[in-house]
C-alpha atoms as one frame of an Amber mdcrd trajectory, in Angstrom:
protein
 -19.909  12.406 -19.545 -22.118   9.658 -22.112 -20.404   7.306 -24.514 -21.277
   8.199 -28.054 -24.093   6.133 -29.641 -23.437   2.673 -30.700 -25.353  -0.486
 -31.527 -25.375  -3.384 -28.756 -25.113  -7.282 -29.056 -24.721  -9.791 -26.568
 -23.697 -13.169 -27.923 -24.292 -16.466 -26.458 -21.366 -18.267 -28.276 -17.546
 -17.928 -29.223 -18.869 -19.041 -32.734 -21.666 -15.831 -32.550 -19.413 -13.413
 -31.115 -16.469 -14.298 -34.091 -19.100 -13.703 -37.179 -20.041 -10.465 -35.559
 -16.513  -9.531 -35.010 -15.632 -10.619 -38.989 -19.350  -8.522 -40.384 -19.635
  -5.880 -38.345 -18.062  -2.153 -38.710 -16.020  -0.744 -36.388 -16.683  -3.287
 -33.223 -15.063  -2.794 -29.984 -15.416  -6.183 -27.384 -17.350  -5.648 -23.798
 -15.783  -7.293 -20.914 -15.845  -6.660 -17.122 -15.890  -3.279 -18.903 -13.204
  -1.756 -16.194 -11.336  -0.072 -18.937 -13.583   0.428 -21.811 -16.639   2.004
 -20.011 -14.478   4.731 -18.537 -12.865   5.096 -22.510 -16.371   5.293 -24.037
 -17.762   7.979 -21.391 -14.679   9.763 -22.353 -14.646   9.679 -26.073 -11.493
   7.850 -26.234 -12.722   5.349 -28.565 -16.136   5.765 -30.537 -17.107   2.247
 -32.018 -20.141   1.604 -34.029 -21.091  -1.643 -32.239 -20.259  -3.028 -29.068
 -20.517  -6.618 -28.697 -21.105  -7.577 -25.040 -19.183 -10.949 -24.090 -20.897
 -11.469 -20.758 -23.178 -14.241 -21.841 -20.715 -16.717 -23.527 -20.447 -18.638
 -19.886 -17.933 -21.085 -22.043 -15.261 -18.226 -21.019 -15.728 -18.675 -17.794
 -13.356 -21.295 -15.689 -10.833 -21.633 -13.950  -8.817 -24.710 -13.730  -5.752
 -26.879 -13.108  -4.871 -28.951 -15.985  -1.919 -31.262 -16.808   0.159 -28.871
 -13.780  -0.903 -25.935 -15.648  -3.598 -23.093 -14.573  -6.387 -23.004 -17.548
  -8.492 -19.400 -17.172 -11.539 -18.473 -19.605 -11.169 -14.621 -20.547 -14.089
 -13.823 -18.748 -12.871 -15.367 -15.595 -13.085 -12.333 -13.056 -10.103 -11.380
 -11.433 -11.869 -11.794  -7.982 -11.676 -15.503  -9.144  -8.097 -15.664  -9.031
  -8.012 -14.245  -5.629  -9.554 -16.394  -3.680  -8.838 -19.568  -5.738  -6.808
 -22.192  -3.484  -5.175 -23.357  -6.491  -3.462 -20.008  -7.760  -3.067 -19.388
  -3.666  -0.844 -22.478  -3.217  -0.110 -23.755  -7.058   0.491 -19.624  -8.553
   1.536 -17.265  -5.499   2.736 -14.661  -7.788  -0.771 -14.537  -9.697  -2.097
 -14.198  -5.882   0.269 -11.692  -4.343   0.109  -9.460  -8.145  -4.096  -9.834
  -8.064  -4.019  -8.170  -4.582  -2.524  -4.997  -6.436  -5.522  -4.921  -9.194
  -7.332  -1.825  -8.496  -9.855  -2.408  -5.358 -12.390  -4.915  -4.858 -14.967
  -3.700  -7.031 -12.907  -3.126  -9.740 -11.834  -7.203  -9.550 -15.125  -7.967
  -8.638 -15.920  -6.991 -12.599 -12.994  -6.920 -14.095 -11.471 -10.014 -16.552
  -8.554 -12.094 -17.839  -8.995 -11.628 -20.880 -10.166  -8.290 -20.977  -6.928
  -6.973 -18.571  -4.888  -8.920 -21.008  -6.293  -7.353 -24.166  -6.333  -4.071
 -22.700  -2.665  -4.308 -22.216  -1.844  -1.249 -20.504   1.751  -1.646 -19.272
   1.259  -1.216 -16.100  -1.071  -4.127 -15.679  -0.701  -6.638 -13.517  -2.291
  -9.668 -15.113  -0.068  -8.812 -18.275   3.133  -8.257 -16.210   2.929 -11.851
 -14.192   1.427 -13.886 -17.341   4.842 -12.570 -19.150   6.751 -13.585 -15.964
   5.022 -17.394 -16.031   5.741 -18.006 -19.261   2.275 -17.571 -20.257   0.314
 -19.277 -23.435  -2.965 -17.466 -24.942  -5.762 -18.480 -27.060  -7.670 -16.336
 -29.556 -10.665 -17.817 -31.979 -11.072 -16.321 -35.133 -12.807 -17.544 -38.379
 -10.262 -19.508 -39.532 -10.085 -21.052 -35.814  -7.933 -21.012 -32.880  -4.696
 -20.459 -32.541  -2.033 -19.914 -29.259   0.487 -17.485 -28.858   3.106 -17.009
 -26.594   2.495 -14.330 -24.211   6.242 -12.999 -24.784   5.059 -12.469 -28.773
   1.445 -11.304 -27.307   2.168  -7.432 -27.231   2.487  -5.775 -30.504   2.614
  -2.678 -29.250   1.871   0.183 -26.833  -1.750  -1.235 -25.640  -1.719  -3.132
 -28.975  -2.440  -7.100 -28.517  -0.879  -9.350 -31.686  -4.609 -10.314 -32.842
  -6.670  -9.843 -35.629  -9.492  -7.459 -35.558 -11.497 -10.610 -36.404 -10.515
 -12.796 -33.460 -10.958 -12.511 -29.868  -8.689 -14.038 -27.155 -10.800 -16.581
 -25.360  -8.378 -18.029 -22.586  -4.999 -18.601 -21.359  -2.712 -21.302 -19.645
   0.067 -20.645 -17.288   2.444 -23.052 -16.494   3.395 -23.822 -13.026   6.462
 -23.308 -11.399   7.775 -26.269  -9.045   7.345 -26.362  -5.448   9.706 -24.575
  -3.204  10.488 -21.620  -5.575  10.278 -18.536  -4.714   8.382 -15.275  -6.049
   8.057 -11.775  -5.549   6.084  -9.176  -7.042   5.904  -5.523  -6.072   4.801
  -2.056  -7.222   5.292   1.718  -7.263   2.237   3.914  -7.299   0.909   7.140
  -6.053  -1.978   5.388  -4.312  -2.710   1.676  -3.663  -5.433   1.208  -6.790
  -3.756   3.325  -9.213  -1.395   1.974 -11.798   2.082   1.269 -11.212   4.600
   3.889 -12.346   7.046   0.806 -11.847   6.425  -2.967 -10.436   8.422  -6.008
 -11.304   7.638  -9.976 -11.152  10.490 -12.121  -9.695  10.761 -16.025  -9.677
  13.707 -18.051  -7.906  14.748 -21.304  -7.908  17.745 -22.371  -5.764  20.129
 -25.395  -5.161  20.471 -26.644  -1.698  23.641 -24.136  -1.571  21.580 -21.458
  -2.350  22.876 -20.989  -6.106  20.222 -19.710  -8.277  19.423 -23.130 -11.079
  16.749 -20.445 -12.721  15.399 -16.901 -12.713  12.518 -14.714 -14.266  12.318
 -10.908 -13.553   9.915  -8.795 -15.928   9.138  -4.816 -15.346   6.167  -3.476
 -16.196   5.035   0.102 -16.055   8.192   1.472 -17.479   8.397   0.657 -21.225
   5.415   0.620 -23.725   4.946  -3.027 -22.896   5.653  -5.321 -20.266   9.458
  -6.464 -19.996  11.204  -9.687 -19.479  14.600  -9.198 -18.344  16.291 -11.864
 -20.109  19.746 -10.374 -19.460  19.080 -10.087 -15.966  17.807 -13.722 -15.255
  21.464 -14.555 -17.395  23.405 -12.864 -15.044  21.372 -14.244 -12.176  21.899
 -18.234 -13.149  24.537 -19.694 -11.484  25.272 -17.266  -8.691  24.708 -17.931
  -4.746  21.909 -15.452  -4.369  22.704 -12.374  -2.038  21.349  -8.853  -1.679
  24.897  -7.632  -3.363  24.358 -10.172  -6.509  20.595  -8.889  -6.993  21.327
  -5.113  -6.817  24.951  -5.725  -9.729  22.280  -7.631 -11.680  19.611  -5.232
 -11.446  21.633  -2.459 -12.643  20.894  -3.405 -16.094  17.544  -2.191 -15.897
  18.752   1.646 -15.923  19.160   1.124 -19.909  15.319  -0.038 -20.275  13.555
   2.453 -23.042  11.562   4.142 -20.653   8.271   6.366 -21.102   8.160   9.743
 -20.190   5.080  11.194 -19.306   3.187  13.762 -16.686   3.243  10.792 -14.174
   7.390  10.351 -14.271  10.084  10.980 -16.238  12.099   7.864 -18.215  15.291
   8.479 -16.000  12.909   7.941 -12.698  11.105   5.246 -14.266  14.702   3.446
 -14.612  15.465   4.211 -11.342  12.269   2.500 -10.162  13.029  -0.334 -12.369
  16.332  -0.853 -10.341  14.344  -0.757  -7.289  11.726  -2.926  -7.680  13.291
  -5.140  -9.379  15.995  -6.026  -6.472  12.983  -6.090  -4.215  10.788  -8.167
  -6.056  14.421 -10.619  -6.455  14.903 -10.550  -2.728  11.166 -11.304  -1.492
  11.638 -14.281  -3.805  14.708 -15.036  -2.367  13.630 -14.931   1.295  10.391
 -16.942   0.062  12.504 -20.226  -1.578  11.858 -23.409  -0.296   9.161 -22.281
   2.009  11.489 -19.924   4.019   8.252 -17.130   4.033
């Protein structure tokens, strides 16, 4: 299989890349090009003009800033696995990462293009909705920040203009001692998840849970914070009995039905994971793990 024609341009600058984004017809962004190669060979999507990102080294970093982690959208994912920061500062970004694909697919693949892509059962989505996530798109009129909760528009569908481009993203940290927990349901190890879910913990000396975040991906047409869940969590001394009553909540998720699982197994899998992903972050609080 050969993509279908286009014209190539490889941009230097944020500025560069944002007038061909507003002249252009039809333009479709290159990143680490994990997702979009495989699309073009496969006539998924047929743009006119590709506009290769690679040489705009300004969206490349990775950094800790004010307690916060600061990536660039072309940061590669490798980067975030062997950083010591995310290791000690962001162990769910490290423990998720692990689950990206193989090496060589992190080896090439982005932030900001794993973001963009959006496929709900992405990892990099799933934990940047968990953390409370900020991102960072320019466009002509500027940049702006959205909340990664308001991020998704829809089913693979980021909330930005086809003028603007996301170029980076800041994820708060979570205080030392919590705990976190991420794990995921696939066929193979590399494949997408039919079901994972993202777990965060914090815990009073008496072991009663002061704060909670638990989001599913894989299951709906976006990424999923369970805000009920984490309500019913807060305040309660955390057990394997409180986690699985809590967890139950996630058999009403609007789940997708496809050749890969039906929406009732899906919401099973929810349940699952998400007690799992609650009790590895249990067992991890205050350094326990």
């Amino acid at each position: 299989m050969k993509p279908p024609p286009f014209h190539y341009h490889d941009p230097e600058t944020v500025s560069d890349a944002v007038g061909l984004l507003s002249r252009l017809e039809n333009p479709k962004l290159l990143a680490g090009g994990q997702s979009l190669m495989p699309m073009l060979n496969m006539r998924y999507v047929l743009p006119d003009n590709v506009i290769d990102l690679n040489k705009i080294t300004a969206l490349s970093y990775l950094r800790e800033e004010n307690g916060a982690l600061m990536a660039g959208a072309m940061t590669r994912q490798r980067d975030l696995e062997f950083s010591d920061v995310v290791a000690k500062r962001h162990p769910l970004i490290k423990e998720a990462i692990l689950n990206v694909g193989h090496r060589q697919t992190r080896n090439r693949g982005t932030v900001g293009g794993s973001l963009c892509h959006l496929d709900p059962s992405a990892e990099i989505p799933t934990v940047a909705l968990a953390l409370d996530a900020t991102v960072t798109v320019a466009g002509p009129k500027g940049n702006r920040d959205i909340a990664m909760a308001d991020f998704p528009a829809g089913y693979m569908t980021p909330a930005i203009e086809p003028d603007e481009l996301l170029i980076g993203i800041r994820i708060p940290a979570w205080p030392q001692g919590h705990g976190h927990g991420f794990v995921e349901f696939s066929r193979r190890h590399g494949d997408f998840a039919i079901a994972s879910a993202a777990a965060l913990l914090e815990e009073d000396a008496n072991g009663k849970i002061t704060r909670a975040s638990l989001t599913i991906g894989g299951v709906s047409k976006v990424p999923t914070r369970m805000r009920d869940v984490e309500k019913a969590l807060v305040g309660q001394i955390a057990s394997e009995d409180v986690f699985r009553a809590a967890c139950e909540e996630c058999r009403k998720m609007d789940a997708l039905e496809d050749v890969h699982a039906p929406a009732n197994y899906r919401q099973h899998l929810a349940t699952v994971m998400s007690r799992r992903a609650l009790m590895a972050a249990h067992g991890r609080v205050g350094g326990r793990a």
